[in-house]
N, C-alpha and C positions, 0 to 999 in steps of 0.2 A: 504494500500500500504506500500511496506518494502519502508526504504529509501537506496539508493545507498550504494555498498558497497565503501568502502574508498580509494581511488584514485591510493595509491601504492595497494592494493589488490594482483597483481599478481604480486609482485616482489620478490617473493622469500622470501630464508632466509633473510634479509640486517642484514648485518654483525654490523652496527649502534644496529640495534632492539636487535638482539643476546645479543653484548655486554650489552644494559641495560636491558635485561634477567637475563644475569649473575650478574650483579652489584647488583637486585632486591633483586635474593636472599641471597647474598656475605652480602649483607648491612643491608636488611632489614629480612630476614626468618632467615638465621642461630644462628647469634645475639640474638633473640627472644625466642634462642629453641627451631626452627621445626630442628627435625631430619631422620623424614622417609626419605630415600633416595630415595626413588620413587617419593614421593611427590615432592621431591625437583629438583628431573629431570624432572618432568614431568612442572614445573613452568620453567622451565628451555625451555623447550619446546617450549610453544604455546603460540603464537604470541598477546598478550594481546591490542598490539595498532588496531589489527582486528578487535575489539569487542566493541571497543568506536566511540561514533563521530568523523570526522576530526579533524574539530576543539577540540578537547578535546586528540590529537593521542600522542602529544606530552607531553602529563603529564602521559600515559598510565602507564608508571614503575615509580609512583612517590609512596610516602609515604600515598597515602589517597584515599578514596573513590572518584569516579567520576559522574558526572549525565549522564544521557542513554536517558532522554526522559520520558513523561506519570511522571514523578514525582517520577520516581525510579531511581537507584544509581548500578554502578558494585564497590561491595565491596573493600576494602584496600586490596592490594596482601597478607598481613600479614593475616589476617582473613579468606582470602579462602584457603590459606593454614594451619593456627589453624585448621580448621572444616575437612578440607578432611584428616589429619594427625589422628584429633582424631576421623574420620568414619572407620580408620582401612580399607579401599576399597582393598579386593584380586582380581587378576585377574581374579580370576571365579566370583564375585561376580554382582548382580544385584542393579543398584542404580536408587530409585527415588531425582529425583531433582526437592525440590518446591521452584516456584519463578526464573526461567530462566532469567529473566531480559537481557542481553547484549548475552547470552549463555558462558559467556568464563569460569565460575567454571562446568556448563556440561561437557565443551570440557576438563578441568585439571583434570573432575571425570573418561571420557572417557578413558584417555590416563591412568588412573590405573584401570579401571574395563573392565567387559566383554560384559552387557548392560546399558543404560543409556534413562530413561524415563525423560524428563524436563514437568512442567507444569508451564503455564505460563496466569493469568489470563486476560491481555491485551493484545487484537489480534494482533494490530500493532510488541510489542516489539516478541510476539511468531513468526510470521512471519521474521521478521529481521532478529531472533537469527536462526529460520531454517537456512535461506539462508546461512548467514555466517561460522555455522556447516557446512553443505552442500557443500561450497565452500571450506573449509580446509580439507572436507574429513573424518570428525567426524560422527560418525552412532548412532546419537541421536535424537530419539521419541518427538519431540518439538510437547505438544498437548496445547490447551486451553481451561480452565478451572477452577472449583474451587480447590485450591490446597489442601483447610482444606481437603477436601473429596478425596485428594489421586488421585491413578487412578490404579482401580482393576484390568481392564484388563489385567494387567504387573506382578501382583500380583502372586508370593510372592519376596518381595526384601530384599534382604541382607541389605543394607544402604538407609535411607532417609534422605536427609541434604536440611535443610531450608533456604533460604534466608530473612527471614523476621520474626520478633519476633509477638510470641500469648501467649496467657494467658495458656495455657498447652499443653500439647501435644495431639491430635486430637483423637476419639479414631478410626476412617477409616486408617491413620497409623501405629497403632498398628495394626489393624487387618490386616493390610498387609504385614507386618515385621516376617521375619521368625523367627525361634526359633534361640537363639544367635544374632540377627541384632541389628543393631546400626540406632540409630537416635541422629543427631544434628542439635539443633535450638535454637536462642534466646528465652528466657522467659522473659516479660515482658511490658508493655506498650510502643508504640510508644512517644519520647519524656519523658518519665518517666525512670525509677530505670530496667535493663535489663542485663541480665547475659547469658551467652552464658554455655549451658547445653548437656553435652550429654548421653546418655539413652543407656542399653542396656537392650535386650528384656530376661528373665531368662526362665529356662523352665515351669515354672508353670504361663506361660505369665505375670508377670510383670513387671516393669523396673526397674532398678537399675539407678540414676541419678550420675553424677560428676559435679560440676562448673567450667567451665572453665575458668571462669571469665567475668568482666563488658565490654559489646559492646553496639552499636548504630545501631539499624537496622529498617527500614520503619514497618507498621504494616503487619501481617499476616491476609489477607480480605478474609472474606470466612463466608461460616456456622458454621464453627466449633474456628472461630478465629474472629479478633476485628471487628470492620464499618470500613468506610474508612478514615474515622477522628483517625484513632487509640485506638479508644472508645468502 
């Protein structure tokens, strides 16, 4: 069962929310370096207290990660906008999303591409994150699953961006990443040493990596990524 969506739900724009929209990224993205302008309209946009608990609504444009439930987190505004800035997302472009969690970096991948696959391996949070998509009117493939293994049917995707760090990059990703696509993901052990990576596929299919530097992100559970201890 989803749990209820959040009580103002249909209240519109509130001008309250907008403003710490804007304060978000005035304060916290520009300051930092994000400069895509897309990116930053697009944070600009969607309504991020949508996607968290009630009780948690009021921290939603704060400076830090939140918890969601099942023992996952919707990441720092700063960091989902680091990752989507350096996924390059064009409007034609096709994006897998591993680790949907809350849905709200789907609906900020949504609002710069053209389609949007989420996978989400806890039935609970994939279910939620539909509804909530669903309800703002986002056209996102929220399926369940393992996310190491991708999800072929969608395949081939311009951009894959991870929410949760693994030991390398999967190889069901690669083989679904078009020639030129981008993949971003933390590398690294849950609780240990993790650097936020991102990969571009060359034409003689290998990756090219950049560091984008040290993050904090739950493990990547799957066949192709940690246990669920981060091991």
């Amino acid at each position: 069962m989803s749990r209820p969506l959040p009580r103002w739900f249909n209240s519109g724009t509130n001008t309250e929310f907008a403003d710490e929209r804007r304060r978000m990224v005035e304060q916290q993205l520009v300051p930092r370096g994000i400069e895509d302008q897309r990116v930053l309209d697009a944070m600009r946009r969607v309504p991020r207290h949508l996607f968290v608990p009630d009780e948690q609504a009021r921290y939603a444009y704060d400076d830090h990660p939140l918890p969601i439930g099942d023992g996952q987190t919707i990441s720092q505004p700063y960091i989902v906008a680091l990752m989507l800035e350096a996924a390059r997302i064009g409007p034609e472009d096709a994006v897998l999303d591993i680790g949907t969690g809350s849905g709200y970096a789907a609906a900020v991948a949504a609002e710069l591409g053209h389609r949007v696959v989420s996978v989400e391996r806890h039935p609970d949070l994939a279910v939620t994150a539909a509804a909530t998509l669903e309800a703002l009117g986002y056209r996102v493939n929220v399926v369940t699953g393992d996310g190491t293994l991708g999800w072929p049917e969608g395949a081939p995707y311009d951009v894959i961006v991870a929410a949760a760090t693994g030991p390398d990059v999967p190889r069901a990703w690669v083989d679904q990443l078009a020639r030129g696509g981008r993949i971003v993901m933390p590398i690294g052990r849950a609780g240990g040493a993790q650097h936020l990576a991102a990969f571009t596929r060359a034409d003689d299919g290998g990756l090219v990596s950049t560091n984008l530097g040290a993050v904090a992100f739950v493990p990547l559970v799957g066949e192709a990524g940690w246990g669920p201890d981060g091991g």
